[in-house]
C-alpha positions as CSV (number, residue, x, y, z in Angstrom):
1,X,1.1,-4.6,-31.7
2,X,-1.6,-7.0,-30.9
3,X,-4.7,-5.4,-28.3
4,X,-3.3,-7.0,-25.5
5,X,-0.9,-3.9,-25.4
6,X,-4.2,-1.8,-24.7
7,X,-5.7,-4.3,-22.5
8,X,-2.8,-3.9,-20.8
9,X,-2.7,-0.5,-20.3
10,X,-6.6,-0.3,-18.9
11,X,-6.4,-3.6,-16.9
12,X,-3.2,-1.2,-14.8
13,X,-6.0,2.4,-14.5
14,X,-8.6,-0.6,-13.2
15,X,-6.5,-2.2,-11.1
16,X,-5.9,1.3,-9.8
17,X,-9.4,2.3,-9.2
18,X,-10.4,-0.9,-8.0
19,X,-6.5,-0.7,-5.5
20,X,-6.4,-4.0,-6.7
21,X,-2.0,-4.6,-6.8
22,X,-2.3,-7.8,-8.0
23,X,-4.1,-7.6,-11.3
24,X,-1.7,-4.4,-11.7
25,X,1.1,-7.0,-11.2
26,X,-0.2,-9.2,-14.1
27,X,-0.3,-7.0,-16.6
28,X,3.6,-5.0,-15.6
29,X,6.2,-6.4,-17.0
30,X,9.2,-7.6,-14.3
31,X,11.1,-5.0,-15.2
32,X,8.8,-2.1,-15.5
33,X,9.6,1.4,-14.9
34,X,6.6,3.5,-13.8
35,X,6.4,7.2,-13.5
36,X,3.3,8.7,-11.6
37,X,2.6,12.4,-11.9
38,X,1.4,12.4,-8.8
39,X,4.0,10.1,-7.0
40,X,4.6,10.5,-3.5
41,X,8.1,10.9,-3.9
42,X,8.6,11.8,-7.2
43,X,11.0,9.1,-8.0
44,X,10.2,6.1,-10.4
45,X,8.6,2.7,-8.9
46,X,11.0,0.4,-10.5
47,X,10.0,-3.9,-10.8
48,X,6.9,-5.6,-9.3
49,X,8.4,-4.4,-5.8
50,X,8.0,-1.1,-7.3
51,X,4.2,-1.3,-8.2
52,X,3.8,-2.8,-5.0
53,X,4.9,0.5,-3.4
54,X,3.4,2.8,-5.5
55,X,-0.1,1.2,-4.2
56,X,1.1,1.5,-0.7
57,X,1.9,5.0,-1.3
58,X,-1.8,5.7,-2.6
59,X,-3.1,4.7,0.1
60,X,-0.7,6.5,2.6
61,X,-1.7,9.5,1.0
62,X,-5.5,9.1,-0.7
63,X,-8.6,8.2,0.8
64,X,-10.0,7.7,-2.5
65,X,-8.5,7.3,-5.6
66,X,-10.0,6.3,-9.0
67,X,-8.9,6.6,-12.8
68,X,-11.5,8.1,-15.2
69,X,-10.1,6.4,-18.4
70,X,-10.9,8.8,-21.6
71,X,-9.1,7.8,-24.5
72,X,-6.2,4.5,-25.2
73,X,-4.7,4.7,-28.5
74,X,-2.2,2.7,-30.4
75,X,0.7,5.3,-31.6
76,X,2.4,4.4,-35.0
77,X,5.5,2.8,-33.4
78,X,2.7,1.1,-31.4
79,X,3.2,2.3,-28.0
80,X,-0.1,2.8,-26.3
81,X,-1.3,6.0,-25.7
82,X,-4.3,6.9,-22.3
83,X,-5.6,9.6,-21.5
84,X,-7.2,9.9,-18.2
85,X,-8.3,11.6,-15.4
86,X,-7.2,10.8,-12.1
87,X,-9.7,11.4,-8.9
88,X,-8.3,11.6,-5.3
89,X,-9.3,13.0,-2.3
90,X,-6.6,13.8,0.2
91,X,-5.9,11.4,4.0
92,X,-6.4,13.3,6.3
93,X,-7.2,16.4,4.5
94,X,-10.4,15.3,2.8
95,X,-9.1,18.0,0.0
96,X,-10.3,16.6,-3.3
97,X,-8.5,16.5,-6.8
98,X,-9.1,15.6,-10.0
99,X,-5.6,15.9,-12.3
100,X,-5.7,15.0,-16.2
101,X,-3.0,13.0,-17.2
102,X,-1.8,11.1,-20.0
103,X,1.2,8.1,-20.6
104,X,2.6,6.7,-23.2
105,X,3.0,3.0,-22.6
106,X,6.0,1.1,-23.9
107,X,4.8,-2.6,-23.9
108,X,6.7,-6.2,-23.8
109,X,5.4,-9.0,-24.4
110,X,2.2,-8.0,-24.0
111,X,3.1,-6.0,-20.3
112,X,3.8,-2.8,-19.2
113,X,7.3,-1.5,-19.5
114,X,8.1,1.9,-19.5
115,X,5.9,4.7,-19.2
116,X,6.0,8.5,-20.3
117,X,3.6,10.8,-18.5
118,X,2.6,14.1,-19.4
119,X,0.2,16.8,-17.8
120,X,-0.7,18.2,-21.2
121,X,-3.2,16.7,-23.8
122,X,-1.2,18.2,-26.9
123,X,2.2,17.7,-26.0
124,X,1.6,13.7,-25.4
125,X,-0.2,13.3,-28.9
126,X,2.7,15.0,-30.4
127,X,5.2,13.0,-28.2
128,X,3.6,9.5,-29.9
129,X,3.1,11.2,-33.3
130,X,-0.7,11.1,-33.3
C-alpha cells in the first residue's frame, strides 16, 4: 500500500474538522461504506450521497465538531488503521463530548472504502493484527 492510503484516511478526519464535504468527497471512494460511532441514525452512509449526509447530519446535531487525530498506521494486509479522538459539543444543548474512536480503513485505489470502527484501543489493534 502506497501512503496515499494514509493520506487518505487523514485528508477524511480534516475534512471533518474543518466540515469541509468536498475534500471528504475526494478522498471516498464512489462506493464507500462509512460507519460513524456516533451516527445520527446509526445506519451506514453508503456512496458520495452518503458522505454528503453524514456532514448534514453533524451539523444537525453538533455545534462543533473536530477530530483529534492520534495515531494512523498501515496494518499488515495494509488497511489503514486511526486512532482519534472525536470533539463535539451538542445543538442546542451546548453538552460537550469528547469520544475515542478508532477505524480501520479498507482503501481502493487510493480512497476510502469500507470502514471498521471500534470504541476500544485494544480490540482495533488486534482486529488489524498490530
Amino acid at each position: 500500500m502506497e501512503a496515499h492510503g494514509e493520506d487518505a484516511v487523514r485528508g477524511f478526519a480534516d475534512a471533518i474538522t474543518l466540515g469541509d464535504p468536498e475534500a471528504a468527497l475526494t478522498v471516498c471512494h464512489p462506493e464507500i461504506e462509512f460507519l460513524s460511532v456516533l451516527a445520527v441514525d446509526g445506519r451506514p452512509y453508503l456512496g458520495h450521497p452518503g458522505i454528503l449526509q453524514y456532514f448534514s447530519d453533524i451539523v444537525s446535531a453538533w455545534e462543533e465538531w473536530s477530530v483529534e487525530i492520534h495515531s494512523v498506521a498501515l496494518a499488515p494486509d495494509e488497511r489503514v488503521v486511526i486512532e482519534m479522538t472525536m470533539h463535539a459539543r451538542g445543538r442546542g444543548s451546548g453538552a460537550p463530548l469528547a469520544e475515542f474512536a478508532a477505524h480501520i480503513w479498507t482503501i481502493k485505489d487510493g480512497r476510502l472504502l469500507r470502514n471498521e470502527p471500534f470504541r476500544d484501543h485494544d480490540q482495533a489493534l488486534r482486529a488489524a493484527g498490530l
